[in-house]
C-alpha positions in Angstrom: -7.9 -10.8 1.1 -5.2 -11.5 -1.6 -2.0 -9.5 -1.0 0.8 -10.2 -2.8 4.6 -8.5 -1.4 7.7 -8.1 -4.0 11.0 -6.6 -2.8 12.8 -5.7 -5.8 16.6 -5.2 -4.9 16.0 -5.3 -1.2 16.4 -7.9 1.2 13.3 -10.3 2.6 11.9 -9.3 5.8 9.0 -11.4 7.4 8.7 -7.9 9.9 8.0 -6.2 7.1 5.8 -8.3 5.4 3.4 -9.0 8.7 3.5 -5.3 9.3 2.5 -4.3 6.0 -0.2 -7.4 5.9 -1.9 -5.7 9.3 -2.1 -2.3 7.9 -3.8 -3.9 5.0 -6.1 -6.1 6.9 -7.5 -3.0 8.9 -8.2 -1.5 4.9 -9.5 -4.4 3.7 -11.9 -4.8 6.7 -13.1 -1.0 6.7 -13.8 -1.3 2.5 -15.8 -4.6 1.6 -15.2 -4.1 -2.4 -11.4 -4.3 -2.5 -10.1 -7.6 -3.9 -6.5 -7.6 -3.8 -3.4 -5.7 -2.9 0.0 -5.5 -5.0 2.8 -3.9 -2.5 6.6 -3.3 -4.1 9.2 -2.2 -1.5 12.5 -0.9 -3.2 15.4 1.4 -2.4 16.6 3.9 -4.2 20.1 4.3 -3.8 20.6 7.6 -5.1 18.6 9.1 -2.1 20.6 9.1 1.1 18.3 10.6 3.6 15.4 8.9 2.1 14.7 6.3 -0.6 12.6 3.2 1.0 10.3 3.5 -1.4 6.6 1.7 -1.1 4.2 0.9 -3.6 0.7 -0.3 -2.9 -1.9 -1.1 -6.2 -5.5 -2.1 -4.6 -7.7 -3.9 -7.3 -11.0 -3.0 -6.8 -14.2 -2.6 -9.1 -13.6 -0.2 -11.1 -10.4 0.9 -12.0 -7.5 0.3 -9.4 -5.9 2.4 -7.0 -1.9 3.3 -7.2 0.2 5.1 -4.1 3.3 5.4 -3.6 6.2 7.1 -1.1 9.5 7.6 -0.2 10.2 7.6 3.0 13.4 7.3 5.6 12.1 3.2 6.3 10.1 0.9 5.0 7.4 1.3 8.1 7.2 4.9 7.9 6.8 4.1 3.7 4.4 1.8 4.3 2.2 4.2 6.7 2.1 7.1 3.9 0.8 5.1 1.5 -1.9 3.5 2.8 -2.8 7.0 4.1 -3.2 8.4 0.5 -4.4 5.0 0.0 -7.6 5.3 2.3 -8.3 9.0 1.3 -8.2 7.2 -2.3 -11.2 4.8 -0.8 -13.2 7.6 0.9 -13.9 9.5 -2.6 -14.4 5.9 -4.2 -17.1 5.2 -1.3 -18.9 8.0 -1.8 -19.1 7.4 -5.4 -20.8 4.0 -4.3 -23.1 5.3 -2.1 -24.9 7.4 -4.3 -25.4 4.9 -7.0 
């Protein structure tokens, strides 16, 4: 499990990071075929109420998989994402399964 974790104008946060990494290691455990993640957290300061934006890319066979959301925080962010995330890998199993 390669993941790789930018933050792009916002400030490092080891919390973050191990969160995000455990949320990922329960994907990454569940789907056998993924090879790597590529997670950007950045704020948007134009949004007040939200604008803790997270985007995860998941290299996989095939062509990759791209979410993204804007949330309130960074954990709630992170959560979203690898929800559309997994229903992503659900429709990409299936296609697996019945070749």
């Amino acid at each position: 499990m390669t993941v790789n974790i930018q933050y792009v104008g916002v400030d490092i946060s080891e919390t973050l990071s191990t969160f995000t990494e455990d949320k990922l290691k329960k994907i990454f455990n569940r789907y056998e075929f993924l090879i790597s993640a590529s997670v950007h957290f950045k704020q948007d300061e134009n949004q007040h109420d939200t604008g803790k934006i997270c985007n995860i890319e998941l290299s996989l066979p095939g062509p990759r998989i791209f979410a993204t959301s804007n949330e309130r925080n960074f954990e709630v962010s992170v959560r979203e994402t690898i929800k559309d995330l997994e229903r992503q890998l659900e429709k990409r199993k299936e296609v697996y399964k019945t070749h």
